[in-house]
N, C-alpha and C positions, 0 to 999 in steps of 0.2 A: 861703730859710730862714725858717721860721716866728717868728714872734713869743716867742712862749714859752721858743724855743729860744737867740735871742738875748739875751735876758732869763739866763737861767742864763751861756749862755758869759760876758757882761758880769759876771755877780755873783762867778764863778768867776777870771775872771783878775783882777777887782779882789783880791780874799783874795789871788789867788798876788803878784802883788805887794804887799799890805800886809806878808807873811810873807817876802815875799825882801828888803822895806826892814828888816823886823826884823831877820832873819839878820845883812845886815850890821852894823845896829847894835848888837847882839851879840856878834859879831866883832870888833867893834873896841873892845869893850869887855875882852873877853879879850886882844885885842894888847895893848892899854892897860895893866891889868894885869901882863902878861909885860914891861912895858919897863920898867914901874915897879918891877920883881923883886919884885912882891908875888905872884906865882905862878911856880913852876919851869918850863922850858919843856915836859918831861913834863905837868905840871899844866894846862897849860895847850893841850895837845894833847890829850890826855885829852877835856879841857872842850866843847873845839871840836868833837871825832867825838861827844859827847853831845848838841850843839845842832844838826850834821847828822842825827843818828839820829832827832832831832824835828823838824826842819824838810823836810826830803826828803820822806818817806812822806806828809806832811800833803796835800799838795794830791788823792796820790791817794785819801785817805781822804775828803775831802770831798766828792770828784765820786761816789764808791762812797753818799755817803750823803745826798747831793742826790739822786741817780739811782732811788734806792727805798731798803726800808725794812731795813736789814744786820743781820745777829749781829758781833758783834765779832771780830776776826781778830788770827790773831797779829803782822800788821803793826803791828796796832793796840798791842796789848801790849807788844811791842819797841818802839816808840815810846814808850810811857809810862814803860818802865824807863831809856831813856835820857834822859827826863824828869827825872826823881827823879834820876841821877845827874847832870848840868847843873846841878841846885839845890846837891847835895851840894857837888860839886867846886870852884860861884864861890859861897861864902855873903856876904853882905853882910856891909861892916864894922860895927862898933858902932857910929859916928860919920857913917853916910850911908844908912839903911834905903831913903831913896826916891830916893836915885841909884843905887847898885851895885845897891841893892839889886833892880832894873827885872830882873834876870835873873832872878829868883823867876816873869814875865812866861812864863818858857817852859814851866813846869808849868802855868800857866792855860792857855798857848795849847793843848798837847795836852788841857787838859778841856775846853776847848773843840767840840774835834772829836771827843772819845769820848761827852760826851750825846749826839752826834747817831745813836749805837748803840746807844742805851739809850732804854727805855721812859720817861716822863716820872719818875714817881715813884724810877727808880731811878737817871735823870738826878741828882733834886735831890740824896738819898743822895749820890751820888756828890761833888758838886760840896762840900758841906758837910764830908763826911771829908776834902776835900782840901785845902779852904780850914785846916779847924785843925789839919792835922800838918802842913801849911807854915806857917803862924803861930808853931804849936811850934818847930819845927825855927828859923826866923826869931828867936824871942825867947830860947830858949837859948844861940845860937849870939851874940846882939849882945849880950844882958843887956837887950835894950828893955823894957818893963813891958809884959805879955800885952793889959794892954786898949788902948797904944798902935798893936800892930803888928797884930793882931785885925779891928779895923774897915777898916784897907788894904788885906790881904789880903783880904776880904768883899768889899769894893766891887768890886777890881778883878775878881777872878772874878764875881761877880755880871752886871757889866754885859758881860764876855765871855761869858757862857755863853750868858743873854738874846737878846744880837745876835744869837747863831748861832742859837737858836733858832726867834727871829721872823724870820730871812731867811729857812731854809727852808721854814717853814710859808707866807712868802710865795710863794716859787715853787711851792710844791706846789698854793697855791689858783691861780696865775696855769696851769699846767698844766692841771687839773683842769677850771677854766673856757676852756679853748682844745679841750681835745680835747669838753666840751659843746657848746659852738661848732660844731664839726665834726658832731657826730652830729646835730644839730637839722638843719643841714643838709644831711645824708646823707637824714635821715628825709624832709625837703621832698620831695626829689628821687624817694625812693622811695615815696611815696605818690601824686607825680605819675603814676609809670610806673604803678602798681598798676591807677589810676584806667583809664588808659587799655586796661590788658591786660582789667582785668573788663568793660570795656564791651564788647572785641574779642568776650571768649568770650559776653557775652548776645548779641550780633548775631548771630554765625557758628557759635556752638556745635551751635545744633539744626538749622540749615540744615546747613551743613557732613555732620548723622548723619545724617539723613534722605536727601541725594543722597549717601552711602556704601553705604545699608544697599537704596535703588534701584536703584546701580549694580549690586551684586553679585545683585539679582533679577534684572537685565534678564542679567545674563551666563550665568545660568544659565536662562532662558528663550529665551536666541538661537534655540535650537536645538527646543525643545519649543513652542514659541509665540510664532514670532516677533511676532507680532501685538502681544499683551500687551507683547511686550520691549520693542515700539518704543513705547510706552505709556508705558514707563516710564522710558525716556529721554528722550519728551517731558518728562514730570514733571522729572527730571533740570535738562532744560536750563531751565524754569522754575523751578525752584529757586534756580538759577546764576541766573537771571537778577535776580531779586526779592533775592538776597544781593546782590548788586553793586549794587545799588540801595539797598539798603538801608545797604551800605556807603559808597558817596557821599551819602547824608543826612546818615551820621554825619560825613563830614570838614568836608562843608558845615558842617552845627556847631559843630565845632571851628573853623572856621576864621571862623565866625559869632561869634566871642565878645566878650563886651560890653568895650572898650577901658579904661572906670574901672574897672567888677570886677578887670578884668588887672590893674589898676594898685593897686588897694586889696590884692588877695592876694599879690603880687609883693613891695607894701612892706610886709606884717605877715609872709612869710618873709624877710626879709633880717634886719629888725629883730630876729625870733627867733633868728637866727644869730650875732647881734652886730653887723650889718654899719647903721649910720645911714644912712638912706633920707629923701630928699627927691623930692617929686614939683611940676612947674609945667606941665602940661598946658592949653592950647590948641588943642583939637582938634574943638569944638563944629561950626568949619563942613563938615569933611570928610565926604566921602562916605561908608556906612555899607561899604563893600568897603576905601576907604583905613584907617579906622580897626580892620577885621580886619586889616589887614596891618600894622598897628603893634602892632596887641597882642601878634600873634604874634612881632613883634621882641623886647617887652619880654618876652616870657615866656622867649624863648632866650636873651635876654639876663642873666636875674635865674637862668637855670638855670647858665650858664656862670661865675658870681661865684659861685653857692654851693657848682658844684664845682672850679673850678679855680682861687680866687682866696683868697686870705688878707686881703680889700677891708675896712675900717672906716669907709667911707664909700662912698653910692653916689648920684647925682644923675639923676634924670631929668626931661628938659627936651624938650617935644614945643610948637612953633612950626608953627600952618600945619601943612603937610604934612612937617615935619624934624623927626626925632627923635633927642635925642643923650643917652647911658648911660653916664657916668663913672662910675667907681670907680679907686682909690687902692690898689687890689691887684697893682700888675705887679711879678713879679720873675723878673729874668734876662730874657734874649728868651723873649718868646711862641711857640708852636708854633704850625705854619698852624692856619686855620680849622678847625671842625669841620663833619660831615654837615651838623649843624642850620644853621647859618650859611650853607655852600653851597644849601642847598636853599631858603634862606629869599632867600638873593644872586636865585637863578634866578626867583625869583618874584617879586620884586619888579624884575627888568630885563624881566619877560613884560610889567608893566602901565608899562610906561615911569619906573620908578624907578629907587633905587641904594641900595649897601648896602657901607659898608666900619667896618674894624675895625682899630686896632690903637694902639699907646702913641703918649700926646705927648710934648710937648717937656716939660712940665711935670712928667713923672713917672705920669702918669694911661692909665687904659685908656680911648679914646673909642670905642662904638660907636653909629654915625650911620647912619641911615635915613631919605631920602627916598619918599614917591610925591607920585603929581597928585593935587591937590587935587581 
């Protein structure tokens, strides 16, 4: 499971439980009440389907508006109406606005979760008409003086609306920046391959036309001249031949590649990706054949964290002729090896090395590479 991901279900069940400790508290403020026979037990049944009608739908309204960006629903609205009746039904008494009075709490809680379907401006709107016809409703009902009960209402919606607010603005940015994350390192990846396909097609492209556009002369000369035909099949197989040559220059190449460069471009795409990259290389005295065979490790290596790892840390540590690739990205069991890892396995057991992969004790992915010095 992704980071981001984690991050919202945490934010998500903390609210559902801050909202099922209210429920109760609540609850048992309306039993309270009923035992006190300051509400009939109709009244007070009433009360309670008022405070489930706002409490229930809540949590799905939240996940609906954590998830992307909603019009309002009529869950939404039947929640709000059963809002407004909760306030009606337990009004505070005149002699405890900020104790009974905490159930006025369930009309902020549902404004709380309706800015979050509303455009900012018609957020505050909203939040302000509600704050003073429940101040109203509040000061007619206990005889409090309007500029007492005013400010407490204010505050407490205020600082509810805000929280919800800047949580989901936080997880939007913490999204936002995970799935950036991702594409940086989509992009690494795909311009690796890119690199490699345009070199293919400069090498092969016009050899490859030219013994096509051969072939089909000499086929059609078999028979009218064989002479010329076999002419140009010679050509043909010189063709082939100077391509294939010219094709093991270029692996040679590749596989010639300068072991710091690997290492400098390796850690400015991880770091682009978010992933912290440390490098402690020792590899000065090795052979210029051992140090292709380490670069090509780290370059499978740093290809495999950017596509298959969720890693925020990544170490590499080259000793002699031992190279070891931590990152902090393992989750669940790993899948075997890939092509690249096999192929890179085989070729470093041709030169008497070794080459294994997989999670420690620690939590961490080690990929270790030996050859001879």
């Amino acid at each position: 499971m992704a980071r981001p991901e984690k991050a919202r279900r945490f934010l998500l069940y903390w609210m559902d439980g801050a909202v099922a400790l209210l429920a109760l508290s609540l609850s048992g403020l309306v039993v309270r009440l009923g035992v006190e026979g300051r509400l009939s037990v109709p009244h007070a049944l009433a009360a309670e389907a008022c405070l489930l009608g706002v409490l229930v739908p809540l949590p799905f309204l939240l996940r609906a508006a954590y998830d992307n960006r909603p019009r309002p629903t009529a869950r939404l609205v039947l929640s709000g109406m059963a809002a407004l009746g909760a306030v009606l039904l337990v009004p505070p008494s005149s002699n405890d606005v900020l104790g009974e009075g905490s159930w006025s709490m369930v009309a902020f809680l549902w404004l709380s979760a309706a800015v979050l379907f509303q455009p900012l401006w018609a957020a505050l709107c909203m939040s302000a008409a509600v704050i003073v016809l429940t101040s109203a409703v509040v000061t007619v009902i206990t005889g409090q003086p309007w500029q007492v009960v005013l400010p407490v209402q204010a505050f407490t919606a205020g600082v509810m609306v805000v929280a919800m607010w800047l949580w989901r603005w936080l997880w939007w940015t913490i999204r936002d920046a995970h799935e950036s994350q991702e594409a940086k390192a989509g992009l690494a990846v795909a311009e690796e391959r890119l690199r490699f396909a345009r070199d293919l097609h400069d090498l092969l492209g016009h050899s490859l036309s030219v013994i096509t556009l051969k072939s089909e002369l000499a086929a059609k000369l078999a028979t009218k001249d064989p002479g010329r035909a076999a002419r140009e099949m010679a050509d043909v197989r010189r063709l082939a031949g100077e391509s294939l040559t010219e094709v093991q220059l270029a692996v040679d190449g590749y596989q010639g590649i300068d072991l710091h460069e690997e290492l400098d471009g390796v850690c400015a795409a991880l770091e682009a990706a978010g992933t912290r990259c440390t490098v402690e290389a020792g590899a000065d005295d090795l052979s210029p054949g051992a140090r292709a065979l380490l670069a090509w490790v780290v370059r499978e290596g740093a290809t495999n964290v950017l596509k298959h790892s969720t890693a925020t840390r990544c170490a590499i540590v080259i000793d002699g002729g031992v190279l070891e690739m931590r990152n902090d990205g393992v989750h669940g069991s790993p899948a075997a090896g890939g092509t690249g890892l096999r192929g890179l396995s085989e070729r470093l057991a041709a030169v008497g090395g070794s080459l294994s992969a997989g999670p420690t004790s620690t939590g961490e992915f080690l990929l270790r590479a030996a050859v001879p010095a």
